[in-house]
C-alpha positions as CSV (number, residue, x, y, z in Angstrom):
1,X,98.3,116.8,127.9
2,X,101.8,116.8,126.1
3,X,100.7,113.7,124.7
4,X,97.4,114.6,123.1
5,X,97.0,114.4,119.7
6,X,96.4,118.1,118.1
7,X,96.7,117.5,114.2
8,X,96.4,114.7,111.2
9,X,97.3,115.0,108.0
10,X,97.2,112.7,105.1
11,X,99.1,113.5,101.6
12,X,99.5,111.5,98.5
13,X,103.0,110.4,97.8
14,X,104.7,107.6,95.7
15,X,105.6,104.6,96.2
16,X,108.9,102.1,95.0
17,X,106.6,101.3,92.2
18,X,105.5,105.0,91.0
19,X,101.9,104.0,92.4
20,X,100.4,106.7,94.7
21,X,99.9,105.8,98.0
22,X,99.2,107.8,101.4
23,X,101.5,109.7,103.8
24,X,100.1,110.3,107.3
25,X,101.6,113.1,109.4
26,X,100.6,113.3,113.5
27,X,101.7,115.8,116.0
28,X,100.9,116.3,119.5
29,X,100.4,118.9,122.2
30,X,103.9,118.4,123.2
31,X,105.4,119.2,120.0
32,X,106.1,115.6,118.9
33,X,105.3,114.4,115.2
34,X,105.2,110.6,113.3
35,X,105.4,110.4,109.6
36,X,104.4,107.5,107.9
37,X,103.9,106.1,104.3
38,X,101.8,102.8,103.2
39,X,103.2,100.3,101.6
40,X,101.6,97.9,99.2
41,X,101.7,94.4,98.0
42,X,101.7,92.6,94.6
43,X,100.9,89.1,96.2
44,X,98.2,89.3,98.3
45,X,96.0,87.5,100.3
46,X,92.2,87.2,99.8
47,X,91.7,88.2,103.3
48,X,94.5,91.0,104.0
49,X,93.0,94.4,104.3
50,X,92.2,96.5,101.1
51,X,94.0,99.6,100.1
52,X,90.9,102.4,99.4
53,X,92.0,103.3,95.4
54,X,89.9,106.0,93.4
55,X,89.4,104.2,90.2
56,X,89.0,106.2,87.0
57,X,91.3,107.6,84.5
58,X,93.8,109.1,86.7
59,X,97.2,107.4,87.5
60,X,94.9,104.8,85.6
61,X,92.9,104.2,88.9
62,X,95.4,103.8,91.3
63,X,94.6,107.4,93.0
64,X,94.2,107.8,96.6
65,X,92.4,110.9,97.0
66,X,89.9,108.6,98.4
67,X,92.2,107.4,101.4
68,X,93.5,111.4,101.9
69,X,90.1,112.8,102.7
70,X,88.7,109.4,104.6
71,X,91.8,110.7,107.1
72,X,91.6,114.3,106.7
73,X,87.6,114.5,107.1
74,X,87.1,111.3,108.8
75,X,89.7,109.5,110.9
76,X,92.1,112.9,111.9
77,X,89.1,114.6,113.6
78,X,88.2,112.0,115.5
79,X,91.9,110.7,116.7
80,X,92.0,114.7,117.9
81,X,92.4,115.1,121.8
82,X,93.5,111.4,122.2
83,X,97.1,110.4,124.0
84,X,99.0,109.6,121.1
85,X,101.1,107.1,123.7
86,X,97.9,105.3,124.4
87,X,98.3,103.7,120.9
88,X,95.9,100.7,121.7
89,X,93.0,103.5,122.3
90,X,93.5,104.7,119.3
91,X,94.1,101.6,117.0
92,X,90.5,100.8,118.3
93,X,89.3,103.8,117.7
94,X,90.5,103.7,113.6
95,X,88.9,99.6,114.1
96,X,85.5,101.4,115.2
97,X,85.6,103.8,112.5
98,X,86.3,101.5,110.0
99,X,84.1,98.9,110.9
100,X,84.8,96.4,108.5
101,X,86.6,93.4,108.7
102,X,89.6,93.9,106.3
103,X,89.2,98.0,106.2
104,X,87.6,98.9,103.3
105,X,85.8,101.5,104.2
106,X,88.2,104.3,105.3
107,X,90.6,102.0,103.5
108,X,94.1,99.8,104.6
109,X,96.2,102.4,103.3
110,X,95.0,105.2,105.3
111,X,94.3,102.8,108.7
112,X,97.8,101.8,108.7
113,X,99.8,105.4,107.9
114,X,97.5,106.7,110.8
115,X,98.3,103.8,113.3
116,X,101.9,103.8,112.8
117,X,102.7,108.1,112.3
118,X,100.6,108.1,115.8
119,X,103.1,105.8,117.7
120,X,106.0,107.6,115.9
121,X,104.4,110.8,117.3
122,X,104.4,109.5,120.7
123,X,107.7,108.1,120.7
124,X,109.3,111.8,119.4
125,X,107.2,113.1,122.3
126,X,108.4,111.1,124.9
127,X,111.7,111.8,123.2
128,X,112.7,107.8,122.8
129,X,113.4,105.8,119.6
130,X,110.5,104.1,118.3
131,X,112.0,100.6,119.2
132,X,112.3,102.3,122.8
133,X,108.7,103.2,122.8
134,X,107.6,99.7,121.6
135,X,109.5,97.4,124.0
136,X,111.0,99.7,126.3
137,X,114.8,100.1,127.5
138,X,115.0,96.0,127.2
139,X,114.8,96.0,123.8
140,X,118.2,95.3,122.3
141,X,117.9,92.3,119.4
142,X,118.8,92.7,116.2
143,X,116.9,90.7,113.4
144,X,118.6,88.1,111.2
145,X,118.0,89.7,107.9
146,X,116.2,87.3,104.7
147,X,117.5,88.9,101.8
148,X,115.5,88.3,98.7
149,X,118.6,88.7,96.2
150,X,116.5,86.9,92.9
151,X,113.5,87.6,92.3
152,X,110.8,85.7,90.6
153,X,106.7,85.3,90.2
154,X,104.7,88.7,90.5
155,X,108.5,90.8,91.8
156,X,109.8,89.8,87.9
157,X,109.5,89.1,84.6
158,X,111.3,86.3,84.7
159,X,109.6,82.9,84.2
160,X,110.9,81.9,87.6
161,X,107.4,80.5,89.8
162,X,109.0,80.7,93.2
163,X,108.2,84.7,94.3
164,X,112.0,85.1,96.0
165,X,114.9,83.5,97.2
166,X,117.2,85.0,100.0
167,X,120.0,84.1,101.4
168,X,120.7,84.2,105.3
169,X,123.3,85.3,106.9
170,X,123.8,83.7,109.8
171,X,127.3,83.5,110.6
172,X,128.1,86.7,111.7
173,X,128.4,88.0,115.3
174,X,126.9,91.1,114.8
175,X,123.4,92.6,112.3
176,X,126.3,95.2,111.0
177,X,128.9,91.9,109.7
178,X,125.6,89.9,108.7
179,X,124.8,92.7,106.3
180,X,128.1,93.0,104.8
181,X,128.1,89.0,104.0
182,X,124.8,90.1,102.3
183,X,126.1,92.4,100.2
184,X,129.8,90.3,99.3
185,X,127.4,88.1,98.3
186,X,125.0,90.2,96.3
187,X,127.9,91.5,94.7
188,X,129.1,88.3,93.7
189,X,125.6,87.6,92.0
190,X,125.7,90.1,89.9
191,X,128.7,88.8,88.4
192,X,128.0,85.1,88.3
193,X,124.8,86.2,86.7
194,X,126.7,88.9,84.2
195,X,129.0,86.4,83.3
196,X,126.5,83.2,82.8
197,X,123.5,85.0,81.3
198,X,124.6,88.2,79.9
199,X,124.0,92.2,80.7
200,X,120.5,91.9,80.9
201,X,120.9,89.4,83.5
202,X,121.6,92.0,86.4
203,X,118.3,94.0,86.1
204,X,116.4,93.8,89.4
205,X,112.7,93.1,90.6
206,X,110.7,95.2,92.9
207,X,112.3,93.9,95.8
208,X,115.8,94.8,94.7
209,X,116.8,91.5,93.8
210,X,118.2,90.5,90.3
211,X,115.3,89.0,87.8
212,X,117.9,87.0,85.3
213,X,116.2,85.0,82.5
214,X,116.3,82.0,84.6
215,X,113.8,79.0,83.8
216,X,114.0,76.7,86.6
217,X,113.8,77.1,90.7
218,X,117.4,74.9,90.7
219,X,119.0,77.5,88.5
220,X,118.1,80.0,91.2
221,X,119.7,78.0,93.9
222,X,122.6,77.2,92.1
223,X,123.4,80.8,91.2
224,X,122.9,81.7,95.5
225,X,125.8,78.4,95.8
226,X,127.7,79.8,93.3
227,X,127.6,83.6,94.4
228,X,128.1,82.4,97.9
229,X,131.7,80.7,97.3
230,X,132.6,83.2,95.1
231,X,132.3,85.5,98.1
232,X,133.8,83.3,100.4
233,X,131.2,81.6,102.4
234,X,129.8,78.7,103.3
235,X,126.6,77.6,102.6
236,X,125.8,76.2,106.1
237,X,127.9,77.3,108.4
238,X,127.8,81.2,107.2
239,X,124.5,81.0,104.8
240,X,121.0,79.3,104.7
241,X,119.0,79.8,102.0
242,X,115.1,81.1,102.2
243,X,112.1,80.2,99.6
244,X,109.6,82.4,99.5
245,X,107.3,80.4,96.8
246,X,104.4,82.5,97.0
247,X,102.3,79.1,96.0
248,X,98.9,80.8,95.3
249,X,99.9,83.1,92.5
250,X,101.4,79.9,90.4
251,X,97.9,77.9,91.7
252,X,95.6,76.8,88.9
253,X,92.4,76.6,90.7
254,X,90.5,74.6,87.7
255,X,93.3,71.7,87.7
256,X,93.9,72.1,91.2
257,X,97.8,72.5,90.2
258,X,100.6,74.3,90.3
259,X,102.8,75.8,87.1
260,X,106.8,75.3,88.1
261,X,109.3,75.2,85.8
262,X,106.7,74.9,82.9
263,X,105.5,71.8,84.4
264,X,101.2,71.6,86.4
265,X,102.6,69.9,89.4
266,X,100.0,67.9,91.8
267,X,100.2,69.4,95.7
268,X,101.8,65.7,96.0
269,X,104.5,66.5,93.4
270,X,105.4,70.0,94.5
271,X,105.5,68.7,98.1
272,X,108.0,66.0,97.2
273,X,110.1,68.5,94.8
274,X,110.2,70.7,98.1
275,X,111.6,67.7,99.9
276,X,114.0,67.0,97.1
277,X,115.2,70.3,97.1
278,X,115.8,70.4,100.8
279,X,118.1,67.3,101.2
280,X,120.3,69.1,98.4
281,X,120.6,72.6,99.3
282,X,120.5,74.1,103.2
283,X,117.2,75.6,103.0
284,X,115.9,76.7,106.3
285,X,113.0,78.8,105.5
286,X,109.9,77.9,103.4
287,X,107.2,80.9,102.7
288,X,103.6,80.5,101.5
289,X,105.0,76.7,99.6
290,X,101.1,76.0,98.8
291,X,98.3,77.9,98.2
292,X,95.9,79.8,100.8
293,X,93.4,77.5,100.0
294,X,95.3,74.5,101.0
295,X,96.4,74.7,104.8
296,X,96.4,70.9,105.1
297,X,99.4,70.7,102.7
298,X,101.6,73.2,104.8
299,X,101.0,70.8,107.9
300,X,101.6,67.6,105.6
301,X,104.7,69.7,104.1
302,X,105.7,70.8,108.2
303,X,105.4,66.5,109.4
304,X,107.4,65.5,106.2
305,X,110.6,68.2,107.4
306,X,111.1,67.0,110.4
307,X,112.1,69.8,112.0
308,X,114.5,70.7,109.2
309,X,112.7,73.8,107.6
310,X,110.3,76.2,109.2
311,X,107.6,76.6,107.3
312,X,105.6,79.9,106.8
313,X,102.5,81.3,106.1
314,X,102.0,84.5,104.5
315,X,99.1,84.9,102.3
316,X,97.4,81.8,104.7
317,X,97.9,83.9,107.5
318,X,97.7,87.7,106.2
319,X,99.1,89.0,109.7
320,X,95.6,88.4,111.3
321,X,95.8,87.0,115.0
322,X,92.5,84.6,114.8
323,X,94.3,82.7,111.5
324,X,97.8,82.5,112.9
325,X,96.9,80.9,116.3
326,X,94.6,78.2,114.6
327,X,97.2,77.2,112.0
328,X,100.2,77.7,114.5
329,X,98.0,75.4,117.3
330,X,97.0,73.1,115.1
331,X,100.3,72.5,113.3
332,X,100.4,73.9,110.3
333,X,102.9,76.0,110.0
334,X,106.2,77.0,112.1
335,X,105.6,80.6,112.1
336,X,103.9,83.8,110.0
337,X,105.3,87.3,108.3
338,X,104.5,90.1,110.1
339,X,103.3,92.9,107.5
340,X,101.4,95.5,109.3
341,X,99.4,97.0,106.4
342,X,97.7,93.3,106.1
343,X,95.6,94.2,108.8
344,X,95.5,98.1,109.0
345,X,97.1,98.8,112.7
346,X,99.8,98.7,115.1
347,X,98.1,97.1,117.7
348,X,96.7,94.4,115.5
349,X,100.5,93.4,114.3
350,X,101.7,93.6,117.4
351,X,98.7,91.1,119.1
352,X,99.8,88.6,116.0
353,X,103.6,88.6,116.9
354,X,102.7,87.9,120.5
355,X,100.6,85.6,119.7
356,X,103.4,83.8,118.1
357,X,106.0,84.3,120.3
358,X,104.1,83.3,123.1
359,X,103.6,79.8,121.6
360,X,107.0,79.2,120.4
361,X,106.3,80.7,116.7
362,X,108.7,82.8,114.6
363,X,107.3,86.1,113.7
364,X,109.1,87.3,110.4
365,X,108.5,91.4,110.6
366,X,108.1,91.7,106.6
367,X,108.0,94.7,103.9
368,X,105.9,94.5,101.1
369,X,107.2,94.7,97.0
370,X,105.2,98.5,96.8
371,X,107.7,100.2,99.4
372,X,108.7,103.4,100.5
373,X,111.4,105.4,102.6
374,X,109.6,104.5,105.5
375,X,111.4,103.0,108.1
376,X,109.3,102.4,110.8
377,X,109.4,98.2,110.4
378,X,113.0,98.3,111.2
379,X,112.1,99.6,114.7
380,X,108.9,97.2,114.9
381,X,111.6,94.2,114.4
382,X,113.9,95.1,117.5
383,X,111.2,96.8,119.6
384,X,109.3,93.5,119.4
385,X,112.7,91.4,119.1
386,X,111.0,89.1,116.5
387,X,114.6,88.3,115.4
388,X,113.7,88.2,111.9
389,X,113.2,90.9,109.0
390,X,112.2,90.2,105.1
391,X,113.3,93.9,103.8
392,X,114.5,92.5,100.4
393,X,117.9,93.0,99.0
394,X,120.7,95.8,100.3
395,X,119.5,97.6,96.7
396,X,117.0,100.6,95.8
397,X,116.8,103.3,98.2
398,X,113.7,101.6,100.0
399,X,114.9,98.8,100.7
400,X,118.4,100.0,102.0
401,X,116.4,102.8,104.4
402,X,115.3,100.0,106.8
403,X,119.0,98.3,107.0
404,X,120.6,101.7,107.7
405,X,118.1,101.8,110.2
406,X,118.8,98.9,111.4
407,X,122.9,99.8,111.8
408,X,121.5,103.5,113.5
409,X,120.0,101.6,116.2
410,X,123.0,98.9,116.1
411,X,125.5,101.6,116.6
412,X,122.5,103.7,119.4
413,X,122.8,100.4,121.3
414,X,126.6,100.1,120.8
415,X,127.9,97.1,123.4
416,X,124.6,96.2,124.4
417,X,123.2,95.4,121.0
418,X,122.6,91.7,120.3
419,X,122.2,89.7,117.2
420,X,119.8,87.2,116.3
421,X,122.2,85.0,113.9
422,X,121.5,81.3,113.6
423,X,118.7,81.1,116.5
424,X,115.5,82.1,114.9
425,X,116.0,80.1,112.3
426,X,115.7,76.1,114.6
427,X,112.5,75.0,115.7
């Protein structure tokens, strides 16, 4: 019974962006509570779930009143007297509620702060961690972190195509050392960039990352060399460097081109710039290179690597099991982000990462550009032991909440923690 859930509550908060977005609170007969926020996405997939918005005049439509009282009146009553810690019961009851393919009746938003405040509930019942209560006492891996450290595309205002690059620390013997390379190198940025482009250079994107007035994708790379020498490092042996291009918001459907460094590339032209840029800089990690609506160009992209660069899907994929095994089985693509509020639940997320894993896929546990305080993804990454987190740059208070997290379970584990480093990243 100590299990049983006995309240829901949804609240509007804010968001990283100033954008309201919902707060779920869960507690249980045994005294245990889950808070969680949703996040949300500035590039987006056609087929990720929907945030439910209220539309109108207030916070110019962005409102979700809407989502509050769809949990409040709708979902919360019926998730009452269920065992919290039989999360996959209620994940399908929120589904059958819902009933809609990408949850836009009760809403994205509200489907995805129930799912995961309902798990954290059950975990603070049974008196665990949350990466405890997800993969049991095993669970001990901590992800390589991609840190998106300049941002371009829909994260800035920049004329920058490519949505983020990040450097990869994978030299390090432990996720606390990997971090600190991060932020020596971050560091180092922001003076490269202060001192090449000015002031105004250091302002940051959503995503923490610095937006300089950069006009090229090569200018971008040069400035993560630059930055990583000046720290110390070698590109290589201590650094790789991750792309995420975020192909369909630089896509002109009409011309059936893309706009990169003011040029309308054919998918011929960006794939062989992709190649070109690979030989000359150690990227390991290619995200969303073409457009959702092109799927054969990531496999023709994937067979023209050779192994040398996993590549990604993101807005191909949208977190969704059914997509992920057919692009994953049929070549496509070496792996898929892991964003939870794509699909609306837990148990959704977590059938796509084993789905993945259980092929040989990467599974990249992934925060969105609208975040929060919310932490809960940091457990998701080591509970699953994905080995891989996108949580942006080691800036802005929501992106720093999931690596502090992630030392608090480091340090929780102490000698028994493990770190992902370079492994994750080979095919």
């Amino acid at each position: 019974m100590e299990f049983d859930i006995t309240y829901v509550k949804a609240l509007q908060v804010l968001d990283s962006r100033g954008n309201p977005t919902i707060e779920v609170l869960v507690v249980t007969e045994g005294g245990g509570y889950g808070r969680a926020i949703a996040p949300a996405g500035a590039s987006r997939g056609k087929k990720e779930a929907v945030d439910l918005r209220d539309g109108g005049v207030r916070f110019l439509g962005m409102g979700v009143s809407k989502a509050v009282e769809a949990v409040n009146k709708v979902l919360g009553p019926a998730l009452v007297g269920l065992n919290s810690s039989d999360y996959r019961l209620v994940d399908k009851k929120i589904v059958e509620i819902d009933g809609t393919q990408n949850k836009s009746r009760v809403g994205g938003n509200a489907c995805v702060a129930t799912s995961l405040a309902n798990i954290k509930a059950a975990a603070d019942t049974m008196g665990v961690p949350l990466f405890t209560f997800i993969g049991g006492f095993k669970a001990r891996l901590l992800p390589t972190p991609l840190m998106n450290i300049i941002n371009g595309g829909v994260h800035a205002g920049n004329e920058l195509a490519f949505q983020e690059f990040m450097i990869i620390p994978v030299g390090a013997d432990k996720f606390s050392e990997a971090l600190r390379i991060g932020v020596e190198i971050y560091w180092n940025l922001k003076k490269f960039l202060k001192e090449r482009y000015g002031p105004s250079a250091t302002n940051v994107g959503d995503e923490g990352g610095f937006a300089p007035p950069l006009k090229r994708v090569e200018e971008a790379l040069e400035a993560l060399s630059e930055a990583t020498k000046l720290a110390g490092y070698s590109l290589d042996n201590d650094v790789l460097i991750g792309i995420d291009a975020a192909a369909s918001q630089f896509y002109d459907e009409k011309s059936s081109k893309y706009l990169v460094d003011k040029r309308l590339l054919s998918t011929e032209e960006l794939l062989s710039m992709y190649l070109d840029l690979t030989d000359r800089y150690p990227i390991a990690y290619l995200e969303d290179p073409f457009s959702e609506e092109s799927p054969a160009a990531f496999r023709d992209l994937r067979t023209s690597l050779k192994n040398k660069t996993l590549v990604i899907g993101d807005d191909l994929t949208v977190t969704r099991e059914d997509l992920i095994t057919q692009y994953l089985r049929g070549g496509f693509i070496d792996g898929a982000i892991i964003k939870v509020n794509q699909v609306g639940t837990y148990t959704e997320a977590e059938n796509s990462v084993r789905a993945l894993l259980s092929s040989g896929g990467k599974a990249i546990i992934s925060h969105r550009s609208g975040e929060t305080e919310d932490n809960t993804i940091a457990h998701i990454a080591v509970g699953l032991e994905t080995g891989l987190i996108k949580t942006g740059a080691p800036a802005r208070g929501e992106r720093t909440a999931k690596y502090n997290e992630l030392l608090r379970i480091e340090d929780y584990l102490g000698d028994e923690a493990l770190f992902a480093g370079r492994k994750p990243l080979t095919k």
